[in-house]
C-alpha positions as CSV (number, residue, x, y, z in Angstrom):
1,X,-6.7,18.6,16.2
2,X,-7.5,21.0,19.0
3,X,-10.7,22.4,17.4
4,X,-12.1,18.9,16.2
5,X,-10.5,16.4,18.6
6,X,-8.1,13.4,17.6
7,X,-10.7,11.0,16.3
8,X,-11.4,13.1,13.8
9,X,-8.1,13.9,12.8
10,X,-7.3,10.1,12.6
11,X,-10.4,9.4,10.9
12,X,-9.2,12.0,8.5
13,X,-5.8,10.7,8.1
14,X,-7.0,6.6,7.4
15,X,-9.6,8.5,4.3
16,X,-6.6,10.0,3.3
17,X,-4.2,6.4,3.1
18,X,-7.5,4.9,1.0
19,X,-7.1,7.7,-1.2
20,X,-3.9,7.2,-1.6
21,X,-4.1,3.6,-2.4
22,X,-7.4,3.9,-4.7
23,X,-5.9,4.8,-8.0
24,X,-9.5,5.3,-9.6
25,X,-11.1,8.8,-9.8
26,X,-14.8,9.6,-10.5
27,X,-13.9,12.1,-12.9
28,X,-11.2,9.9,-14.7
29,X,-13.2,8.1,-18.0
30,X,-14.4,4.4,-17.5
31,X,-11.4,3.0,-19.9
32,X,-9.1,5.1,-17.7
33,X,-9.9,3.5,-14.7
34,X,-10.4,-0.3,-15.9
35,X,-7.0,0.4,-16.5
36,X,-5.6,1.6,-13.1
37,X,-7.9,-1.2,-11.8
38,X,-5.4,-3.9,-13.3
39,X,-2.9,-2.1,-10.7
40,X,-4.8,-3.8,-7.1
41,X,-2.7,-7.0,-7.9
42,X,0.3,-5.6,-7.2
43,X,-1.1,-4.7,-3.6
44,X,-2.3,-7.9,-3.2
45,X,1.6,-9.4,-3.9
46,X,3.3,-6.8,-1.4
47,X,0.7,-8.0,1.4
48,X,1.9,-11.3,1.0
49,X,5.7,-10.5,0.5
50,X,5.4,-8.5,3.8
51,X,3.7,-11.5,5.6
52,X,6.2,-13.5,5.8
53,X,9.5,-13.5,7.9
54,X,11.5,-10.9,6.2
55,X,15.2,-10.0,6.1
56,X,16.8,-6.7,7.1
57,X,16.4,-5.3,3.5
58,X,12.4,-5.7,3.4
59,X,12.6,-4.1,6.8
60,X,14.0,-0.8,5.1
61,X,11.9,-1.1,2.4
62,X,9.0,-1.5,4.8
63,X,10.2,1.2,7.0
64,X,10.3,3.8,4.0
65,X,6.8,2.8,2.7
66,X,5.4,3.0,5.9
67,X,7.1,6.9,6.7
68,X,6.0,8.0,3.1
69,X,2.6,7.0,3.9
70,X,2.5,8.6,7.6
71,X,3.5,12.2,6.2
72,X,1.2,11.7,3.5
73,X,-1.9,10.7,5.7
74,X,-1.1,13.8,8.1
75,X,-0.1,16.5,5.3
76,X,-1.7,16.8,2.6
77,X,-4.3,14.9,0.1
78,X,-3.7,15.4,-3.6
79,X,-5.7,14.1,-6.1
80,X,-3.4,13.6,-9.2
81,X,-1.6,10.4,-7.9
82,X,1.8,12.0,-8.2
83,X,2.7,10.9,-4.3
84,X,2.8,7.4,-5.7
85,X,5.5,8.2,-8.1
86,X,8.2,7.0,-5.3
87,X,5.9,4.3,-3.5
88,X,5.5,2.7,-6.9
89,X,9.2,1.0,-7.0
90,X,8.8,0.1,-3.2
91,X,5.7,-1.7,-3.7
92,X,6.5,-3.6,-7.1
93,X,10.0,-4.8,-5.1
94,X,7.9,-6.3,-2.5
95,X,5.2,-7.4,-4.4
96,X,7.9,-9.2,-6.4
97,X,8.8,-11.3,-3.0
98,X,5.1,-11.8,-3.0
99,X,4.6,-13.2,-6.4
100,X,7.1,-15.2,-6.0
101,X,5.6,-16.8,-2.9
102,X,2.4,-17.1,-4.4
103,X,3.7,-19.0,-7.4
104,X,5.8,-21.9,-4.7
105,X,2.3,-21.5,-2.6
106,X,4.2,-20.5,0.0
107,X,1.6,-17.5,0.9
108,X,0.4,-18.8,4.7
109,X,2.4,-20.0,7.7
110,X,3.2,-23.4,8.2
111,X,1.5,-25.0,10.9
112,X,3.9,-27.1,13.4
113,X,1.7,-30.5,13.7
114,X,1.7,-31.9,17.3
C-alpha cells in the first residue's frame, strides 16, 4: 500500500472478490466450465435471501461470508477454487432462503400504498 497507494490496493482487492466468485478458468476445457456455469444460480438465490429482513441466524451466516471474503480479498489470490470449499455451505443455506422466496414471489419489498 505504501509504494502504490490505497486505490490500488482496493482496486486490487475487488479483482480479487470477482475472482473468487467467477468459478470459470481460461485454461479449464469448454465442458468444464459450462458446467461450473450452472453454479451462478445459486448466487443469484443468496442475493435475494440476503435482501430481505433477516433473523439473527442469517446475520451470522452473513457475518462469516462476509470475513471469509475480506481476508481473502486482502491475502492471497489462488487459482484452484479451493477457498470456496467453506463459502460453498454458507452460500447454498442462504440461497435456500432465496429460493424459497423466489418460488412465493416474495423477492422485492412490499410497497406501503398511501
Amino acid at each position: 500500500i505504501q509504494q502504490h497507494g490505497i486505490w490500488v490496493a482496493a482496486k486490487l482487492a475487488v479483482q480479487k472478490v470477482l475472482t473468487f466468485f467467477n468459478l470459470t478458468r481460461p485454461f479449464f476445457s469448454t465442458a468444464h466450465n459450462a458446467a461450473l456455469v450452472l453454479h451462478y444460480p445459486v448466487y443469484l438465490f443468496a442475493a435475494i435471501g440476503l435482501f430481505k429482513p433477516r433473523c439473527a441466524e442469517q446475520n451470522i451466516v452473513l457475518a462469516v461470508l462476509a470475513l471469509h471474503i475480506a481476508v481473502f480479498s486482502l491475502t492471497y489470490l489462488e487459482w484452484h477454487g479451493r477457498f470456496m470449499a467453506p463459502v460453498w455451505p454458507l452460500l447454498l443455506m442462504v440461497a435456500t432462503i432465496g429460493g424459497q422466496r423466489a418460488l412465493r414471489g416474495d423477492v422485492l419489498p412490499k410497497r406501503d400504498p398511501q
